[in-house]
N, C-alpha and C positions, 0 to 999 in steps of 0.2 A: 272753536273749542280751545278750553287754556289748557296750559300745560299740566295744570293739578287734575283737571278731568283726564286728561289724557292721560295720568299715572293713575287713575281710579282705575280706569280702562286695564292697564296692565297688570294692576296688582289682581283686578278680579278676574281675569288669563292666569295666572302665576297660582292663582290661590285654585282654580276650578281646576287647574290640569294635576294641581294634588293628587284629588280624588278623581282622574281619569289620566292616570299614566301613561295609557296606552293610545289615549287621543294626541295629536299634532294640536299645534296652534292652530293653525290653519281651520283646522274642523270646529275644537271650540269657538273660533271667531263664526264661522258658517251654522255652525247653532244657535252662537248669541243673536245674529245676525235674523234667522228665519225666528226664535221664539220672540223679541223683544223688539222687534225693526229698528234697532239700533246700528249706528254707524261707529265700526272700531279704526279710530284713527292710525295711522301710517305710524306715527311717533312707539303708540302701545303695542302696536304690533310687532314691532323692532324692537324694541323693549323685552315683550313677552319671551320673541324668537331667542333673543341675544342672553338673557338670563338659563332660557333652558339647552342651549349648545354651548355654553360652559359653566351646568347647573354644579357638575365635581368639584370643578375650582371655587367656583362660589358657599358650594356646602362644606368642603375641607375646610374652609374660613371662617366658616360659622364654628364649627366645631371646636375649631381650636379657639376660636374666644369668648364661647359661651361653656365657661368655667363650672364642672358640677352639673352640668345639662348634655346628654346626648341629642342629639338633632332630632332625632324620632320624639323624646318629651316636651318639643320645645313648641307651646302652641301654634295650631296649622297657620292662624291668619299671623300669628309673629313673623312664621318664619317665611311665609310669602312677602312681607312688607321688608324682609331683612334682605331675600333675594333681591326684591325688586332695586332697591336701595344699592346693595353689592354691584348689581348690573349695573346702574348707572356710573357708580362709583370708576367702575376699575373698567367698563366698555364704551361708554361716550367723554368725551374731552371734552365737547363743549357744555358740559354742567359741571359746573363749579362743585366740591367735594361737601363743601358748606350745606349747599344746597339741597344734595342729595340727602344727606343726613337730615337737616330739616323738613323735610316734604317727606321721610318715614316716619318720624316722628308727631307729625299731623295727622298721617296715616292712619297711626297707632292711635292718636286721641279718638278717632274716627268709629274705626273697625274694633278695635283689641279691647283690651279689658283691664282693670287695676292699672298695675304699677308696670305694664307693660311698655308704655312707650319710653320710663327711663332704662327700662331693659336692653329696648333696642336703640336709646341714642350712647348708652353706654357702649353697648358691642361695635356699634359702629363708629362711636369716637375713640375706641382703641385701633381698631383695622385703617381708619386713615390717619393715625398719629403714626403707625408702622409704616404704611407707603409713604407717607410727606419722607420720613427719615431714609 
């Protein structure tokens, strides 16, 4: 499995546990797992977990740089690819920040809609011009 599959995998964890708050990873994976006999890699899994045990850190971020937009307005599938994206950014080292930013931005051509993905490569090339500095 490549690593872009592997971040489809997580963004679509990130994005389902939205709308089931009260589910763990874990359970959503055990559902995807019994309805679609899908295999959710080690990578998205990690991914998933690590976005939502420090989803505060992650959303104060967003907030403060999505200027004019409360988090709640900010469309579901943006703000799951924004997470996902933050998670790698600021919780794995070994993905380059470039990267990270690019592969939500693909994301966003993907899943999202309009003028979405310069939304989120904008938010997200303010948040790592902040950490670089």
């Amino acid at each position: 499995m490549t690593r872009k599959e592997e971040r489809v995998q997580a963004f679509t964890l990130i994005f389902e546990k939205i709308f089931n708050p009260d589910s763990s990873i874990d359970e959503l994976i055990a559902n995807a797992d019994e309805a679609d006999d899908i295999q959710v890699s080690t990578f998205a899994k990690m991914l998933a977990q690590t976005v939502y045990e420090n989803r505060d850190e992650i959303d104060t971020l967003i907030s403060e740089f999505s200027v004019g937009w409360k988090i709640e307005r900010i469309p579901k599938v943006s703000l799951a690819i924004l997470r996902l994206a933050l998670g790698e950014i600021l919780f794995v080292d070994s993905i380059p920040v470039s990267v990270s930013i690019n592969e939500a931005v693909e994301l966003a051509k993907t899943f999202a809609s309009g003028d979405d993905a310069s939304y989120i490569n904008g938010i997200l090339g303010s948040i790592a011009k902040r950490i670089e500095s």
